[in-house]
N, C-alpha and C positions, 0 to 999 in steps of 0.2 A: 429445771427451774426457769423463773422469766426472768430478765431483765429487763424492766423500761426504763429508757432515760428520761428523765423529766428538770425543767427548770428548777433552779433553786435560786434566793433568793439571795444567799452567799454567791463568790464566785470566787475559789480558789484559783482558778489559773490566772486572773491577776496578782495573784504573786509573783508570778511569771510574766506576765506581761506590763508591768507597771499601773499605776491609778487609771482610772478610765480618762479617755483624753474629753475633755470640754472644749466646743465652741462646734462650728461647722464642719462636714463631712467635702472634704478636696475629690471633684471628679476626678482628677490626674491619678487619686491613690487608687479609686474604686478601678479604675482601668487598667490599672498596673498587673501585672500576669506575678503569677504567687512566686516568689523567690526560692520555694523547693517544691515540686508537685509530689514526687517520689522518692522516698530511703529505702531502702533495704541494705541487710547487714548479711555479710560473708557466712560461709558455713562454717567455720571455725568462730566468730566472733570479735575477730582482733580489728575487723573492716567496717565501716559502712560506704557506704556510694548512693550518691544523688544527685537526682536530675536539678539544678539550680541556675538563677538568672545572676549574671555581676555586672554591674557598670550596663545596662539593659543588653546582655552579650549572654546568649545559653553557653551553660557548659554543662561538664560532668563531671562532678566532686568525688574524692576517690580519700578518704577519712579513715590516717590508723587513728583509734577508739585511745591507745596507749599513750600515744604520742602527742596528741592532742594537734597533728600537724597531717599535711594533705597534700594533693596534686589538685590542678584542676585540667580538664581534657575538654581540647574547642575541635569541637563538630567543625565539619566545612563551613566554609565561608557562608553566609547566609542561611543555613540548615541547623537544626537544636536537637538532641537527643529526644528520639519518641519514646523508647524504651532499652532496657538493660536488664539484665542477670549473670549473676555470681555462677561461674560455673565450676570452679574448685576454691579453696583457701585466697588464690592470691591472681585471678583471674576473670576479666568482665566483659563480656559480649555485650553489644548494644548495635539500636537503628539508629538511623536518623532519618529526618523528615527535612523536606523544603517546601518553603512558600509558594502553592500552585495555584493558577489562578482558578477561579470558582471555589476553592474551599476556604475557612473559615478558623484553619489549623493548620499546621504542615503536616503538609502529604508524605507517608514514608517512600521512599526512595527505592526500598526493597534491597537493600544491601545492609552486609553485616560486618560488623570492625571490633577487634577484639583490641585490648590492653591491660597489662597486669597492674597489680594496686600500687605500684611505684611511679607508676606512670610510664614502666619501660615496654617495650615488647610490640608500642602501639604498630595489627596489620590491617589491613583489609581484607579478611574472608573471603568475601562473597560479593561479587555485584559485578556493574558495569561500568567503567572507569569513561564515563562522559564528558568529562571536564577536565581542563590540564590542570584546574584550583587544587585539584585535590594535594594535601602535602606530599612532598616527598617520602613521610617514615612513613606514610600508610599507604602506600602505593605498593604493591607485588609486580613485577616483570612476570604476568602469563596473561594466557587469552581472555579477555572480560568475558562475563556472563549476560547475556539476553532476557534475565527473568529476575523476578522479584524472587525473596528468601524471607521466612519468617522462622522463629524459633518454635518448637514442636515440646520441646523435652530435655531438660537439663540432665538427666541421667548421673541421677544420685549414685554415688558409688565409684564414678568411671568419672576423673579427671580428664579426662584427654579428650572427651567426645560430646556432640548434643546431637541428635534428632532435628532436621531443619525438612522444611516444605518449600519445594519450588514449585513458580509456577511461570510458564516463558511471558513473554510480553506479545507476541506474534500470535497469543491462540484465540483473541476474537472476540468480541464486545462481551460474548457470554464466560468466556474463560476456560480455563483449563483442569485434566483430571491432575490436580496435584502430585508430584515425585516427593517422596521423602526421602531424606537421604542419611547415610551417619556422617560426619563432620569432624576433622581433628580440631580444636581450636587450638593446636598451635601453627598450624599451615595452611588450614579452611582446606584440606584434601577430604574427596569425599566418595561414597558410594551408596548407589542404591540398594533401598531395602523395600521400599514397596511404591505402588502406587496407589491412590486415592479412588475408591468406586462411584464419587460424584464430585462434579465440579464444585469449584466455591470452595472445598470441604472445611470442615472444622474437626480436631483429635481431642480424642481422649485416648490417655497412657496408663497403660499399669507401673505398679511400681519396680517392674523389672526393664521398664523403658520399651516398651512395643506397645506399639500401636495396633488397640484395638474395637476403637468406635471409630467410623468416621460419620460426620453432620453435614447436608449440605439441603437445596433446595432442587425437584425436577423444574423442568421448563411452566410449569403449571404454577411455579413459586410455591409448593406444596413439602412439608419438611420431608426429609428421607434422615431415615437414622439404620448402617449399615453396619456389620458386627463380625467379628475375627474371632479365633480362639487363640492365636497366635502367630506368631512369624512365619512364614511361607505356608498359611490357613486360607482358602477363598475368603472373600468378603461375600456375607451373602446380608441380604436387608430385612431387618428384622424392623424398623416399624414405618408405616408410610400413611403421611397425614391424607387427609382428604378434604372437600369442601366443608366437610360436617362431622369431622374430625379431626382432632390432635394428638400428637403421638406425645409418649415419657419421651426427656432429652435426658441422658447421662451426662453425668455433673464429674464425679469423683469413684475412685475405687478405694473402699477402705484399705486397713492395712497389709493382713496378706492376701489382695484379691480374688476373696473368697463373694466380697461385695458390691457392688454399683450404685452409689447412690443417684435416684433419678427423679424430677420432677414428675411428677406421674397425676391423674385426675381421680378425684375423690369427691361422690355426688355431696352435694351440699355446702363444701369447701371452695374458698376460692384456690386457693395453694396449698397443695403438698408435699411430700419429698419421702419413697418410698427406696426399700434397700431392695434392689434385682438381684437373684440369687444366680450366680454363675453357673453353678452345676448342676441345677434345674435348668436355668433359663426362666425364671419365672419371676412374677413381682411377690414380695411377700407385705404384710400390713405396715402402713406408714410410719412412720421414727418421728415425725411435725406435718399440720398441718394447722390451717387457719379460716376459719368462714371469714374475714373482710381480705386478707392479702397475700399475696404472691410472694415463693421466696426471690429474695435482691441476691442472696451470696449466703455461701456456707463459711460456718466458720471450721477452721482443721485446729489440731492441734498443733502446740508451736515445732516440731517439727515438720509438720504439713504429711505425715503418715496414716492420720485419724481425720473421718471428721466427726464434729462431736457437738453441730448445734447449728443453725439457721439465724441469719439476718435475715428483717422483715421491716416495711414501713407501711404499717398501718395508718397511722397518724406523725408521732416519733420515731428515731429505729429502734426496733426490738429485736432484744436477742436472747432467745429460746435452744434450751440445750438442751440435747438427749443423752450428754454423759459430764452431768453437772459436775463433776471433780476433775473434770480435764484443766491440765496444766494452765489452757488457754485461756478456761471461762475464771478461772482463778484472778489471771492476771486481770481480766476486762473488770472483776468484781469491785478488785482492790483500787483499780485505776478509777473506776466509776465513781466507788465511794470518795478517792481524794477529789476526784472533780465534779461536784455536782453542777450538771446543766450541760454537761458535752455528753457526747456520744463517742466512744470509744471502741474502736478495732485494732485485732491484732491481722498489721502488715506485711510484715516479715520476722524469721524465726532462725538460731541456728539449727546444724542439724542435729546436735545433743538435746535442744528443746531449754538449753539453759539460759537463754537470753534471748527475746524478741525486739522487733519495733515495733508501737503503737500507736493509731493516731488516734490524737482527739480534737471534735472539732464540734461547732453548733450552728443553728444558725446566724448565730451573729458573729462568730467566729472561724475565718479560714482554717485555722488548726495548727497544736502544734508535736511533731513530732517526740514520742516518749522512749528509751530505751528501758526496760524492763528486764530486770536480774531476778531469776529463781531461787539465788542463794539467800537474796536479803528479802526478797519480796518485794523490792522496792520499784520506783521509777523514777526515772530523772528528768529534764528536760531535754532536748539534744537539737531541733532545728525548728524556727517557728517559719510556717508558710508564707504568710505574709507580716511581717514585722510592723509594719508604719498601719495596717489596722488595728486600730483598739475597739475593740468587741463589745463594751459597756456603751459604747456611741453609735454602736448601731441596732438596726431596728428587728425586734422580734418577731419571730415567726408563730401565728399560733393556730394547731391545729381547729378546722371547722368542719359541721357534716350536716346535711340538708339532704331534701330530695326533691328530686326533679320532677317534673309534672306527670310522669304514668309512673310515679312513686320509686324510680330507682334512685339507690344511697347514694347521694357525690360525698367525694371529699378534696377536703383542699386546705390554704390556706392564709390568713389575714395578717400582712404587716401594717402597723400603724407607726407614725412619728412614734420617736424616742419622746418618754413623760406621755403621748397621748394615746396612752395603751385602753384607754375606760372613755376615750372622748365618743362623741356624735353627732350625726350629720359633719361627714368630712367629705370632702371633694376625693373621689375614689378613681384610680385604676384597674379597671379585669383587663392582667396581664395574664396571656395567654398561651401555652407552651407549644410549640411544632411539634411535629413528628407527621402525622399528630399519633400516628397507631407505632404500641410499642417505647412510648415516651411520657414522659412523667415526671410534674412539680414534684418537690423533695425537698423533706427540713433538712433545709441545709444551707450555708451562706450561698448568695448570690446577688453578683455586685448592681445587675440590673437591677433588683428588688431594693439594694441599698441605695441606690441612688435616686428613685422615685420616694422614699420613705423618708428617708433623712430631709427629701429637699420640703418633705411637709406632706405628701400624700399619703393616703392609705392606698394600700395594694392588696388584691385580694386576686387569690390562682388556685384557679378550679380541675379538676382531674375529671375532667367531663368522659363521656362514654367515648372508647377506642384507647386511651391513656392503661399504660401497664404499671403494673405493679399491685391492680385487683383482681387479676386471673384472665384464663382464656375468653372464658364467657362475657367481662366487661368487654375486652378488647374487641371481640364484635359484633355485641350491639353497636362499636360504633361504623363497622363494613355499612359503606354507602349512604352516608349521614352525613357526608359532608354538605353543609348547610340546612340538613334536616334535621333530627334527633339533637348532632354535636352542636349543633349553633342554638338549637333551644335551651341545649344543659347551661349555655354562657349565660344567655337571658333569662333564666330562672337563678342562677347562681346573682347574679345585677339587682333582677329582684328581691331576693332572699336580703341583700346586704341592705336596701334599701325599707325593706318591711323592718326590718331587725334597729334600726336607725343608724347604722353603721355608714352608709353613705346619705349624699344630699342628693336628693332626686332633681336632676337637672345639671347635678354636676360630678358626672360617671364620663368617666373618656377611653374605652375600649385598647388595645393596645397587645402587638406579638408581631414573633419574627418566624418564618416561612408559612407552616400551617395557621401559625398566630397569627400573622399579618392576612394569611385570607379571613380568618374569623371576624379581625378587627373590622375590614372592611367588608365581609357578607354580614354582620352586626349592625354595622351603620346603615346599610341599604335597607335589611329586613326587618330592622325597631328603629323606624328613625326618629323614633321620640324619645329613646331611655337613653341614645348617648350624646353626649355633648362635639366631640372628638373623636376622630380614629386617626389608630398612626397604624401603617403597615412596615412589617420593618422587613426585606426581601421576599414579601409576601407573593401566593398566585393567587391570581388576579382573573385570570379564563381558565377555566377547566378542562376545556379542550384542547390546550395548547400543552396539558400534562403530555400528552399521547404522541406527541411529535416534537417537541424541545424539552430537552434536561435529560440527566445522565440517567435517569431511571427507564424512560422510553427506550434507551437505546439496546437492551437486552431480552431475550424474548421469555422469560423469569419475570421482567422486569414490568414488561406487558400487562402478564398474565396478573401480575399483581392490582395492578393500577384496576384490572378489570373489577378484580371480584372486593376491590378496599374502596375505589372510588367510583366505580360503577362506568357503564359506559352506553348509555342512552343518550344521544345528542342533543336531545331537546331539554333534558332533564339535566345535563351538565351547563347547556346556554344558561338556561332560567335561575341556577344558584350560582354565576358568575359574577361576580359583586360590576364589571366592569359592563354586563349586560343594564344594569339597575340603577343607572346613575340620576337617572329622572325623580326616583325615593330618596335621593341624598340629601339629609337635609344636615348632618355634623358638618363642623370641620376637618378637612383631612391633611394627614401630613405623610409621606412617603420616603423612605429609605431606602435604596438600592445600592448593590456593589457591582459594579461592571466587570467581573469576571466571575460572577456566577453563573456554575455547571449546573447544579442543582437545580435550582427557580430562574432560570435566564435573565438576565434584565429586561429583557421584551415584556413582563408583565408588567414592571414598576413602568418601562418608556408608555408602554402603552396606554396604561392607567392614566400616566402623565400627560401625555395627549389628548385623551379622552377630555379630563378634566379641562384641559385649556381649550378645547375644542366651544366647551360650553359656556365659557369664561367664568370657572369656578375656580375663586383665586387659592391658593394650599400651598402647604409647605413643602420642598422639593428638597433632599440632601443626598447626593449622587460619589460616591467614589468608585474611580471608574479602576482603581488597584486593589479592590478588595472583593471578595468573594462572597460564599452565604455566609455572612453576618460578620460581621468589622473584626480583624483580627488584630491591626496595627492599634498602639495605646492610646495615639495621638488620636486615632480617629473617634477609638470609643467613647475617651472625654468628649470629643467635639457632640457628638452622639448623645450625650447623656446631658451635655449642656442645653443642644440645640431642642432636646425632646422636652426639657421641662422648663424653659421658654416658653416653646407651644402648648403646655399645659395650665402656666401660669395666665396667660393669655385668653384659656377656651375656659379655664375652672377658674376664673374671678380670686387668682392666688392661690399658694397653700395654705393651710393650716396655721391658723391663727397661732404667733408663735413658735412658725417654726423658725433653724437659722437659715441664714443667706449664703451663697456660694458666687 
């Protein structure tokens, strides 16, 4: 059966969340980081554990369900839990991450630290003891480790152990063949069990805990996908991409790994998801598949044994099931029906399958966490993401679909002020998503979108060609398009809103952050008559400067990429350098850069910056020189969100007649 979620005009989860708040939308709340990202509940049930913000301080919430009472567990001093997993009844492994310059998150650390649901027990597994900060309880007296560790396999069944991948620190811009290893969690004691047959790798596990795919790319940035039969089995490689083709990636093994489920290609289709027959080796006929989308995520059953359906975002997420009476799809039905207008996953599951967690969330709402009982059918409420938003105040997302000038589909989508969902000619935003290959706008809350919408614009975000989530095939039509093809999809998408009377012709102001911020400004240079504004926000800005500054250059995978995505003609990268083109500038621009960006260096926003003063072309200049690709501090994103629709107010003659003030 299908599932689509669609708005409704009811909205049950304010009963949960109180009356919708009236008056203006506070930059400080839209920049606020969601107060739980992640729950999941113990394999018995009696736990949950969550990643959550107190007092603006990460921790890691550790919730008996019974007691209604908890621990809470603080990461090192300036570091926030990246992730966690239950790895028996009454025990949790988890990373952490710290603040590195050039990123835009915290960077994990590559160390692991285990603590039981009391909060006692808290070790240190894994890692390298760099700092004297670290506490005392979590400190071990043995030799540090030299390598990052990531979690592989919780190994249902086996309390005492997981599956962990190292990989040293010392093995080279390009990296290393991963060690996997087995792991006591109660002493991080450990031994080899195999190694990795490609760098980078990525596993998939059977349900008896071995490792039997490994994922990774050759030097040509070309996927490799290698196959085991089992525990001390060669690895031999069973599929290898090429320029002019894609390989199936294994996703899941059904229950008794008799099956593999794999994205696989299916003419006509954009996304499929075929079951690989083990004892063949072969693919047999698809279980889903979709001519507009790609699948985002399987859905399992709540014990995570089966899988039994497909998340997709077409337009909204949809979710399509191929064993429509699965426990799961049960749950997401029932949940759906009490909430019209969210979109509802199941997150986490015991391993009886008799109680999950699930989130619901829309786009106007961050989401809030549900616990789900099999006995009663019921759901209850249990942690809301972000609390101080109320969902009725902000601005809807609504699917749109057009076609681009040599007739291929886009899709995307239109926020408008809250009340002016049916208005026209509005002063409009094409906010534009990075990546740009591999990345993709999504109904879903986002606080950028809210804080252009709310302060009175309309915003509209196009999934122009190279954008995933509509198959191989879109993603490269957009290989070497940068500022060809992909920059025509933005200015046909401008005009589409513009024919449509959705915006004011003359007052369109362009707008994104890495690949975004080059569109905004290769947009202003190549139509310098459709937009009013460009803001770059840690955009590049030279094309050739890809090839020798930022961390992607620095790998020869990494190279090999940039060749065949962005192309590498010198003459042909000058000519679509927005910074080459300043003579066709005829917007105003405004620029955003973080001074410890690894990623897009700051050299292109300095540069930009220079350029412009060079010619005495006056623009707006916002520099943090502690922040990396794209503002991670709260403080700054206000300042950010303030400083950005000033500059808009100023280029687009106001917002939105009626909207509020901030």
């Amino acid at each position: 059966m299908k599932t689509l979620f669609k708005r409704a005009a009811a909205c049950a989860l304010c009963l949960v969340l109180g009356d919708a708040w009236a008056g203006s939308v506070a930059f400080a709340d839209l920049a606020r980081h969601v107060q739980y990202q992640e729950v999941k509940i113990s394999p018995d049930g009696h736990y949950v554990a969550a990643t959550t913000v107190v007092d603006g301080k990460p921790l890691l919430a550790l919730v008996d369900l019974a007691k209604q009472s908890g621990v809470m567990i603080k990461p090192r001093e300036g570091n926030q839990v990246v992730d966690f997993w239950w790895v028996n009844d009454r025990r949790v492994l988890y990373t952490e991450g710290t603040k590195l310059a050039g990123w835009d998150r915290p960077f994990s650390t590559g160390e692991i630290f285990a603590v039981n649901a009391d909060g006692g027990g808290a070790q240190l597994l894994f890692g390298y003891r760099a700092s004297p900060s670290f506490k005392a309880s979590l400190i071990q007296q043995r030799q540090p480790e030299r390598a990052s560790a990531e979690i592989i396999d919780t190994l249902r069944g086996d309390e005492n152990h997981v599956l962990i991948g190292v990989t040293p620190w010392d093995s080279g811009v390009d990296g290393d063949y991963t060690k996997i290893f087995l792991m006591d969690v109660r002493d991080g004691s450990k031994h080899q069990v195999a190694t990795a047959p490609v760098r980078k790798a990525e596993f998939v596990t059977d349900h008896h805990g071995v490792v039997r795919f490994a994922l990774g790319v050759d030097s040509h940035a070309y996927m490799q996908v290698h196959y085991r039969e089992g525990d001390g089995k060669p690895w031999t490689l069973l599929f290898q991409a090429t320029a002019k083709k894609d390989v199936p990636i294994p996703l899941a093994f059904n229950r008794d790994d008799s099956v593999v489920y794999m994205s696989c290609d299916v003419p006509g289709k954009a996304g499929a998801v075929c079951p690989w027959e083990v004892d063949k080796q072969a693919m047999a006929e698809p279980v889903w598949s979709s001519e507009v989308a790609s699948a985002a995520d399987l859905v399992y059953s709540i014990d995570r044994q089966d899988v039994v359906g497909v998340y997709s975002m077409p337009a909204t997420p949809t979710t399509e099931a191929f064993a429509p009476e699965s426990d799961s799809m049960k749950a997401i039905i029932a949940l759906s029906h009490d909430l019209p207008g969210e979109s509802v996953r199941i997150v986490s599951g015991t391993d009886d399958g008799t109680k999950a967690v699930a989130l619901a969330s829309s786009d106007m709402d961050p989401g809030t966490f549900y616990l789900w009982d099999r006995a009663t059918g019921k759901a209850v409420p249990l942690l809301q993401r972000a609390p101080w938003i109320k969902p009725m105040a902000m601005a809807e997302k609504q699917p749109v679909e057009f076609k681009a000038r040599d007739g291929l589909t886009l899709h995307g989508y239109l926020s408008t002020p809250p009340g002016k969902e049916q208005a026209k000619h509005m002063p409009l935003v094409l906010y534009v998503h990075g990546g740009p290959f591999g990345v993709r706008d999504k109904w879903e809350y986002d606080p950028y979108v809210q804080a252009l919408a709310t302060h009175g614009y309309a915003v509209l975000q196009v999934n122009y060609r190279g954008s995933s989530g509509y198959g191989n095939a879109f993603i490269e039509n957009g290989f070497g398009e940068w500022g060809g093809k992909m920059q025509d999809d933005l200015t046909d998408a401008t005009d589409w809103a513009i024919k449509q009377g959705i915006a004011d012709a003359g007052r369109v102001c362009i707008f994104g952050g890495s690949y975004g911020g080059y569109a905004a400004l290769e947009g202003a240079v190549k139509e310098p008559d459709l937009y009013r504004c460009a803001i770059g926000y840690v955009g590049v800005y030279d094309l050739s400067m890809m090839y020798s500054k930022g961390d992607i250059s620095d790998w020869v995978s990494g190279k090999s990429y940039l060749r065949y995505s962005l192309g590498s003609d010198p003459a042909t990268l000058a000519a679509r350098s927005p910074i080459n083109q300043l003579d066709k500038l005829k917007a105003n621009v405004m620029l955003i850069v973080g001074g410890q960006d690894t990623r897009v260096p700051p050299q292109h926003g300095e540069n930009l910056h220079a350029a412009l003063q060079k010619r005495g072309i006056a623009h707006e200049w916002l520099y943090k020189s502690d922040e990396g690709h794209g503002f991670y501090d709260e403080k700054n994103t206000a300042e950010l969100f303030e400083r950005v629709t000033q500059f808009l107010d100023r280029n687009l003659n106001g917002p939105a007649a009626g909207a509020g003030s901030h």
